[in-house]
C-alpha positions as CSV (number, residue, x, y, z in Angstrom):
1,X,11.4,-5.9,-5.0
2,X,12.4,-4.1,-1.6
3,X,12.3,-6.4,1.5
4,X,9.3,-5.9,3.8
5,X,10.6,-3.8,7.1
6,X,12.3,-5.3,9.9
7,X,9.5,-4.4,12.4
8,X,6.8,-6.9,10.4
9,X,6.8,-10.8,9.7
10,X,7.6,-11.4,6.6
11,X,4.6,-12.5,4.4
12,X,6.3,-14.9,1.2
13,X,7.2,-12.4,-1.8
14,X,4.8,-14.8,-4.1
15,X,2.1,-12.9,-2.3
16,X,2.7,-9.4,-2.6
17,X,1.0,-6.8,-4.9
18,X,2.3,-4.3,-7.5
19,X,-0.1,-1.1,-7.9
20,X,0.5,2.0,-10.4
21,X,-0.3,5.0,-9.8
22,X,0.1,8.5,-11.3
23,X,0.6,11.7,-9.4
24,X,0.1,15.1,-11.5
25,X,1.6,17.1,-8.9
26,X,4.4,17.3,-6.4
27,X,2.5,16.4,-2.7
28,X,2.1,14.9,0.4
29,X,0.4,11.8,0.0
30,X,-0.6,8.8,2.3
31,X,-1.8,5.4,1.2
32,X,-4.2,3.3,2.2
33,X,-5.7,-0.3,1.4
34,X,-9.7,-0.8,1.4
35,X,-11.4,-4.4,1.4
36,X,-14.5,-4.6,-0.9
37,X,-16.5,-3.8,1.8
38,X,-15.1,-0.4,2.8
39,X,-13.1,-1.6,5.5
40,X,-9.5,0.0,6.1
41,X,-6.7,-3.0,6.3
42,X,-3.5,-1.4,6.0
43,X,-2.4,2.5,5.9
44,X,1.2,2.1,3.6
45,X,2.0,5.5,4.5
46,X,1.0,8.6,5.9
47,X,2.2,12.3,4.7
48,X,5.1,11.0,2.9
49,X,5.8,14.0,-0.1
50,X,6.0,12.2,-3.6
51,X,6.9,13.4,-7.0
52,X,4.7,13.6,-9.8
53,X,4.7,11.1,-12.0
54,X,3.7,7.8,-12.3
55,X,5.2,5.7,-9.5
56,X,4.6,1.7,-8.2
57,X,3.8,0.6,-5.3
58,X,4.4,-2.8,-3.6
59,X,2.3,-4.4,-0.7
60,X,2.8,-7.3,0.8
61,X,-0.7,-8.3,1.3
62,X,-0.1,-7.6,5.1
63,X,-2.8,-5.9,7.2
64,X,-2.0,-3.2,10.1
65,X,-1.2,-6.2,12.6
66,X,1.0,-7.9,9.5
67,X,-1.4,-10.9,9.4
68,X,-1.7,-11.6,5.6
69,X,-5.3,-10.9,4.4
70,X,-7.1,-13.2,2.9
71,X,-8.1,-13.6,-1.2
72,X,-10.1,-11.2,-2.4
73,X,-10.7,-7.3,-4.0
74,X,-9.0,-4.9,-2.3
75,X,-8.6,-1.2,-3.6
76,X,-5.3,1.1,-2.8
77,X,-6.2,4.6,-2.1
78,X,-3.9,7.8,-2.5
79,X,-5.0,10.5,-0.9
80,X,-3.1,14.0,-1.6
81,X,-2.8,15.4,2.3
């Protein structure tokens, strides 16, 4: 598993999160995590081009201020940009 950037604390790897996903075309994509109740917690990326295929993701359970979140359902949304 890659090591969570320099510019965040570092949230215990026992915590993270693995998602798949499956692209059916090349494209700009950005990522984003959702609580259950709609609200956004963490953009993982933003126009970043990606292949198609299928592809995993890591998150590290971090939000935008790198606070872990707490337990619950969350839902990882790729958007094609």
């Amino acid at each position: 598993m890659p090591a969570p950037p320099a510019t965040r604390p570092a949230i215990p790897r026992e915590h993270w999160v693995r998602f798949k996903t499956e692209l059916p075309l090349d494209a700009a994509t950005s990522a984003v995590v959702y609580a259950s109740d709609g609200r956004m917690v963490r953009t993982l990326w933003e126009s970043h081009p990606a292949k198609a295929g299928v592809s995993e993701i890591v998150w590290d359970t971090g939000d935008d201020a790198g606070r872990r979140v707490p337990a619950g359902k969350y839902e990882l949304r790729i958007l094609q940009n």
